[in-house]
C-alpha positions in Angstrom: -99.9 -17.5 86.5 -96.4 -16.8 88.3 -97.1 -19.1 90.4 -98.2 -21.8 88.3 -94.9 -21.6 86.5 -93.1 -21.6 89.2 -94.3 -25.4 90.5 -94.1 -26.3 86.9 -90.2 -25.4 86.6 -89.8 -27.4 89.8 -91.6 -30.1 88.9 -92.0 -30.4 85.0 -89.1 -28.5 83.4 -89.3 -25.4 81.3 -91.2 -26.7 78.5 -94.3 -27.1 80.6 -93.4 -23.4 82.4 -93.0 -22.1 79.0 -96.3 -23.1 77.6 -97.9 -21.9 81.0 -96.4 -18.6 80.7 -97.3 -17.9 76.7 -101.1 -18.9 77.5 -101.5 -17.0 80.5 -100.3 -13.9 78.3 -102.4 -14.7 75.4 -105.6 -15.2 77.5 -104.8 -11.9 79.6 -104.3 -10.4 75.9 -107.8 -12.0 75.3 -109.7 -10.6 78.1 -108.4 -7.1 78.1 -109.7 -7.0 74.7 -113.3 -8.0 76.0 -113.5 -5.8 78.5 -112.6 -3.0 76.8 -115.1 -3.5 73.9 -117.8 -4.0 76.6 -117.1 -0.9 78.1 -117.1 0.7 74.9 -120.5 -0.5 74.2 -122.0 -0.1 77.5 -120.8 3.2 77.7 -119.8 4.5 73.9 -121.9 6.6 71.2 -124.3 4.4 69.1 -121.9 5.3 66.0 -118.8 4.2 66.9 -120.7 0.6 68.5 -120.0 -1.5 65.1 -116.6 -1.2 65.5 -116.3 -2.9 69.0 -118.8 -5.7 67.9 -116.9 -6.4 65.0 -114.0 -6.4 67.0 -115.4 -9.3 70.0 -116.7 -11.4 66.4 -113.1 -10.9 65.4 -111.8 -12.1 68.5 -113.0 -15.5 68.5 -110.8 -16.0 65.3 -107.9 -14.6 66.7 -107.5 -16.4 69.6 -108.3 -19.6 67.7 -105.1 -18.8 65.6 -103.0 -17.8 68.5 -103.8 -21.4 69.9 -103.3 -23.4 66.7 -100.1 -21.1 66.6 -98.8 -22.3 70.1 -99.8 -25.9 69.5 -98.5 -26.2 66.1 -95.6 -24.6 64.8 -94.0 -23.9 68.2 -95.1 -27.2 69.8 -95.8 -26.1 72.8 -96.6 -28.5 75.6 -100.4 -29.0 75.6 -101.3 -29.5 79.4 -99.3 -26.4 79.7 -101.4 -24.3 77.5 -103.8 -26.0 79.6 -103.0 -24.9 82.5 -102.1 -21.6 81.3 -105.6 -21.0 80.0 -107.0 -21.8 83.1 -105.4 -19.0 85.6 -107.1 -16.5 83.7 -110.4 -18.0 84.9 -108.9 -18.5 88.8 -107.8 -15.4 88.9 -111.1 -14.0 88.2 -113.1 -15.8 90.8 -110.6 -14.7 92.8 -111.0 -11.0 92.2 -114.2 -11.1 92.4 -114.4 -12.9 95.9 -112.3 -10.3 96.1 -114.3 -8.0 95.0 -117.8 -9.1 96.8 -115.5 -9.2 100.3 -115.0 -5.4 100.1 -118.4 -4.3 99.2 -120.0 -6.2 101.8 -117.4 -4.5 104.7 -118.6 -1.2 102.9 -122.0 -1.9 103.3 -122.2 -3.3 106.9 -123.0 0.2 108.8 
């Protein structure tokens, strides 16, 4: 994400760097959310589970909002929200090549 707003300063202006920068943080927002009411499920009591399904329904709203927010009222440059979006879903490839990398050094005897 860093990076990414980094070439788009150079290259685009802050406009573009702006929206990449507000995007990234909403969809980092976004996933921490997810993963934290999927550990909460996996791992939580069966009474407090309604809470954290409500709460991944809810999401979907939210994050609706928070786009129509960014797009609309503070006009933020749409290939940067783009682009912004789309880090969040580099960077987890990456940690998980990451990821499979280590456990398979761990596993060779």
């Amino acid at each position: 994400m860093i990076a990414g707003t980094l070439v788009a300063v150079a290259l685009s202006g802050a406009d573009v760097a702006l929206a990449i920068l507000a995007a990234g943080v909403v969809s980092c927002l976004d996933l921490l959310l997810i993963g934290h009411a999927s550990r909460r499920l996996a791992a939580g009591p069966v009474r407090g589970r309604f809470f954290y399904v409500a709460a991944l329904a809810a999401k979907f709203p939210v994050l609706i909002a928070a786009v129509y927010v960014l797009v609309v009222p503070l006009a933020m440059d749409p290939l940067g929200l783009t682009l912004g979006f789309s880090t969040l879903v580099i960077a987890i490839l990456y940690a998980a090549v990451g990821q499979n990398r280590a456990e398979r050094q761990g596993a060779t005897p």
